[in-house]
TITILUM-865552 format. One record per atom (N, C-alpha, C): atom name; x, y, z. Coordinates in Angstrom, 3 decimals. Layout:
BEGIN
SITE,CA,X,Y,Z $
...
END
This chain:
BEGIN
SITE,N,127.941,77.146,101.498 $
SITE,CA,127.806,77.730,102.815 $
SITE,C,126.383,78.266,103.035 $
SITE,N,126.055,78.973,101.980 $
SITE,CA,124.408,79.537,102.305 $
SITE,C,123.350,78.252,102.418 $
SITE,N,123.430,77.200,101.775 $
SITE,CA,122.757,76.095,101.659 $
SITE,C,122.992,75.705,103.476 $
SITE,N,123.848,75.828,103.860 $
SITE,CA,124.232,75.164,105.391 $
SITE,C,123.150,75.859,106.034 $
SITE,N,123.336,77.177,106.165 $
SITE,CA,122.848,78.262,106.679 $
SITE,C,121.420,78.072,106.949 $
SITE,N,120.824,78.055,105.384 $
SITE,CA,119.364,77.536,105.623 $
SITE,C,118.904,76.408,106.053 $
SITE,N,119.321,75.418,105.707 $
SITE,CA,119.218,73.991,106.236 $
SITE,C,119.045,74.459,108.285 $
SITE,N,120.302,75.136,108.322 $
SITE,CA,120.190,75.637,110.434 $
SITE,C,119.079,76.027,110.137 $
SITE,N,118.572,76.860,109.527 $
SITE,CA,117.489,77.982,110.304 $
SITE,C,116.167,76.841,109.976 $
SITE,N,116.179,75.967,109.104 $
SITE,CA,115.024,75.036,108.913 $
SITE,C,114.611,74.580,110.138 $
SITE,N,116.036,73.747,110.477 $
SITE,CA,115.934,73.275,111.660 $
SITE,C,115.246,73.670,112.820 $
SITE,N,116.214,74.903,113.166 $
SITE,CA,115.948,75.654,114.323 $
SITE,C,114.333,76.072,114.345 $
SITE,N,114.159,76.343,113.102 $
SITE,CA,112.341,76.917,113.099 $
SITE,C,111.369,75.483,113.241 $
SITE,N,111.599,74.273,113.182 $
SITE,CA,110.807,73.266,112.793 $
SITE,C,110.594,72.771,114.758 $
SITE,N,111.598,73.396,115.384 $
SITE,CA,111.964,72.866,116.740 $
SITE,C,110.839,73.258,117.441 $
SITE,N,110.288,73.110,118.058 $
SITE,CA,109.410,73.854,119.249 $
SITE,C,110.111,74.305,121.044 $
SITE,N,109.612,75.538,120.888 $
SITE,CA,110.221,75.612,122.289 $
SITE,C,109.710,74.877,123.289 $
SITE,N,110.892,74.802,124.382 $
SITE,CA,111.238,74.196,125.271 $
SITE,C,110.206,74.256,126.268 $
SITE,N,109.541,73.485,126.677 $
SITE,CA,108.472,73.583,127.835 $
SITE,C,108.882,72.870,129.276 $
SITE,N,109.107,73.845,129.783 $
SITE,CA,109.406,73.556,131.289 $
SITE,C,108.298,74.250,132.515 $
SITE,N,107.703,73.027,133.039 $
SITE,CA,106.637,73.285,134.321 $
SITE,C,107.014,73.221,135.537 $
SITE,N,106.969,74.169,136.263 $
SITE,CA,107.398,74.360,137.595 $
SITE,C,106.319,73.875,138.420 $
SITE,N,106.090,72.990,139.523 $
SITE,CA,105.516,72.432,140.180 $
SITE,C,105.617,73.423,141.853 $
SITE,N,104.675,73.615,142.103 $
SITE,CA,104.991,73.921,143.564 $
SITE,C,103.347,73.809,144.389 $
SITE,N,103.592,72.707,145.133 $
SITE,CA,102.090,72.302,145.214 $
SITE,C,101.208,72.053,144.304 $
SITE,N,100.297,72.571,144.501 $
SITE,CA,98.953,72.536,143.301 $
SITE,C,99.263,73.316,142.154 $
SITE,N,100.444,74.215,142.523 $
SITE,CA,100.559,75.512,141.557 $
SITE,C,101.146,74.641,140.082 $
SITE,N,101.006,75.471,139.228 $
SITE,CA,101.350,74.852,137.947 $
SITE,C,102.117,75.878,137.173 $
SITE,N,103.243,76.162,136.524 $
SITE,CA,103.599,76.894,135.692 $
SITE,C,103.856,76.439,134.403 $
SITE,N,103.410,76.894,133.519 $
SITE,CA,104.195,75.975,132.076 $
SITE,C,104.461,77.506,131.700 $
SITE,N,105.937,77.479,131.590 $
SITE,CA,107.044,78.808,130.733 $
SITE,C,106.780,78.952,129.228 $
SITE,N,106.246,77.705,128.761 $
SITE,CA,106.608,77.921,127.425 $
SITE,C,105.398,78.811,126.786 $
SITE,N,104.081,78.929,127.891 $
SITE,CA,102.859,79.488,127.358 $
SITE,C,102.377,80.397,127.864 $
SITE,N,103.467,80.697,129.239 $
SITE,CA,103.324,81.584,130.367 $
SITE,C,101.497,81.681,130.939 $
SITE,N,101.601,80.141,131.545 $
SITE,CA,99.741,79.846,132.191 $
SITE,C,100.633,79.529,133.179 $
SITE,N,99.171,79.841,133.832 $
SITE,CA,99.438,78.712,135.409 $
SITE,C,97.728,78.190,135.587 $
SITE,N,98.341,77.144,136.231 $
SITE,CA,96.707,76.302,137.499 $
SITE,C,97.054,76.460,138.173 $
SITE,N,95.756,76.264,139.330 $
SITE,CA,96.273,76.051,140.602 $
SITE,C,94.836,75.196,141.248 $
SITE,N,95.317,73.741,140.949 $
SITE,CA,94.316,72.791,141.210 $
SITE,C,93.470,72.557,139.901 $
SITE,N,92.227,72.665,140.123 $
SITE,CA,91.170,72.600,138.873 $
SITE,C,90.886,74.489,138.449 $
SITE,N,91.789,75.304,138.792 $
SITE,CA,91.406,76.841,138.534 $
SITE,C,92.624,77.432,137.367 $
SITE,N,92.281,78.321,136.264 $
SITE,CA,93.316,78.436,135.840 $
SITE,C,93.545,80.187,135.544 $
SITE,N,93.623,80.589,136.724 $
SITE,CA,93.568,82.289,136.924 $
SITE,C,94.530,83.389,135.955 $
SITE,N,94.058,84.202,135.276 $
SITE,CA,94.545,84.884,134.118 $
SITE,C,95.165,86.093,135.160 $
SITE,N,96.553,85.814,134.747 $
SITE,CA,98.075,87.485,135.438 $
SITE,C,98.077,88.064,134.258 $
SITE,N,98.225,89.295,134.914 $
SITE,CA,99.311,89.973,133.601 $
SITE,C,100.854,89.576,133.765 $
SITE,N,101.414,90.495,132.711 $
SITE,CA,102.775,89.872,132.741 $
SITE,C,103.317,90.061,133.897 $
SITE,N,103.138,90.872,134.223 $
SITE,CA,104.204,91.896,135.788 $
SITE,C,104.058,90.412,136.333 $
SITE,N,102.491,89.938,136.988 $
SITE,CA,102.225,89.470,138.081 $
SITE,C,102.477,88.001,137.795 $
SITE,N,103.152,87.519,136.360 $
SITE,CA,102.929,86.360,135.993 $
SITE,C,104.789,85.960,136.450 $
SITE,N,105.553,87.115,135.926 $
SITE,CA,107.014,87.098,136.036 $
SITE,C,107.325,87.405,137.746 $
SITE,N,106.396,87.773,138.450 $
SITE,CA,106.934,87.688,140.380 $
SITE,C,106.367,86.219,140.373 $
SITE,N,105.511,85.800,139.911 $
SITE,CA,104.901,84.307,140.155 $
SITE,C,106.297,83.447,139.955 $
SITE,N,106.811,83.447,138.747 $
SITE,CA,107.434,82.765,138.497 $
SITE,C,109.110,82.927,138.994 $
SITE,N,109.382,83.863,139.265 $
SITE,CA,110.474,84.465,140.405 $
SITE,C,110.141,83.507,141.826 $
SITE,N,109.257,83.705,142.011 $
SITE,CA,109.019,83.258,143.662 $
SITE,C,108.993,81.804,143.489 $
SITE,N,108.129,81.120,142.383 $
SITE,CA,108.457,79.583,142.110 $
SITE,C,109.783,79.169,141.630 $
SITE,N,110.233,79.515,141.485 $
SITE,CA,111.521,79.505,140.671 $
SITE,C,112.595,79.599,141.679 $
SITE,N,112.512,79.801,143.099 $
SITE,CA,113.395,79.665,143.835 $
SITE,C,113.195,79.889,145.439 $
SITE,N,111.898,78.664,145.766 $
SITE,CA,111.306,77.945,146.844 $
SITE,C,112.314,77.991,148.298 $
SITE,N,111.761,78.620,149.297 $
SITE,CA,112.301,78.376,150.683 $
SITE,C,113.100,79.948,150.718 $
SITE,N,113.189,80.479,148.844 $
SITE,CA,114.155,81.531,149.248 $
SITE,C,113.323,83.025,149.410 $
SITE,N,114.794,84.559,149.859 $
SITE,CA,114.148,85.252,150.374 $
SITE,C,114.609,86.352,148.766 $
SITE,N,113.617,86.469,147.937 $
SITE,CA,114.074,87.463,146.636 $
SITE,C,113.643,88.939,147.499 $
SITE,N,114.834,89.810,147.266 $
SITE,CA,114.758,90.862,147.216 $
SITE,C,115.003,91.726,145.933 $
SITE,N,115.076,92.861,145.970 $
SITE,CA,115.027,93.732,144.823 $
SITE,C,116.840,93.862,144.873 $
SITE,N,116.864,94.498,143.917 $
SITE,CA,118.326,94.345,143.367 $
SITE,C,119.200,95.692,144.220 $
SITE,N,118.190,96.386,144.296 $
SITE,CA,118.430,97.438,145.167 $
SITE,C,119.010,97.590,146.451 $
SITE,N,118.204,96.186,146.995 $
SITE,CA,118.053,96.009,148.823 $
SITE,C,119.009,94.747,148.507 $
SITE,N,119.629,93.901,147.716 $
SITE,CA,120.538,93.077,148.060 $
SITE,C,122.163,93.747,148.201 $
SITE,N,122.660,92.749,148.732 $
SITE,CA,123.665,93.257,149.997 $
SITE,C,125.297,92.415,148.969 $
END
């Protein structure tokens, strides 16, 4: 059983995370490295401003409110 065990965690560690890029126009997100472009520019967020970026790309046409003000 412990032999199983390690063999998973080999695995699991040998994997690379998952890279998913959100497209929205020129904008560029790659999650897995938390960057963005936007065109030939590649402008440095902090986290705060990197996680509303990706809130607001992450769900196009819509209206995010705070958890507060939803109904």
């Amino acid at each position: 059983m412990v032999a199983r065990i390690d063999a998973l965690l080999r695995q699991a560690g040998s994997q690379s995370p998952s890279t998913v890029v959100i497209e929205v126009g020129q904008l560029k997100l790659d999650t897995a490295n938390k960057t963005i472009s936007l065109g030939e520019l590649n402008p440095q967020l902090t986290e705060a401003e990197y996680d509303i970026l990706l809130l607001l790309a992450s769900n196009p046409g819509s209206i995010t409110l705070p958890a507060r003000h939803r109904l």
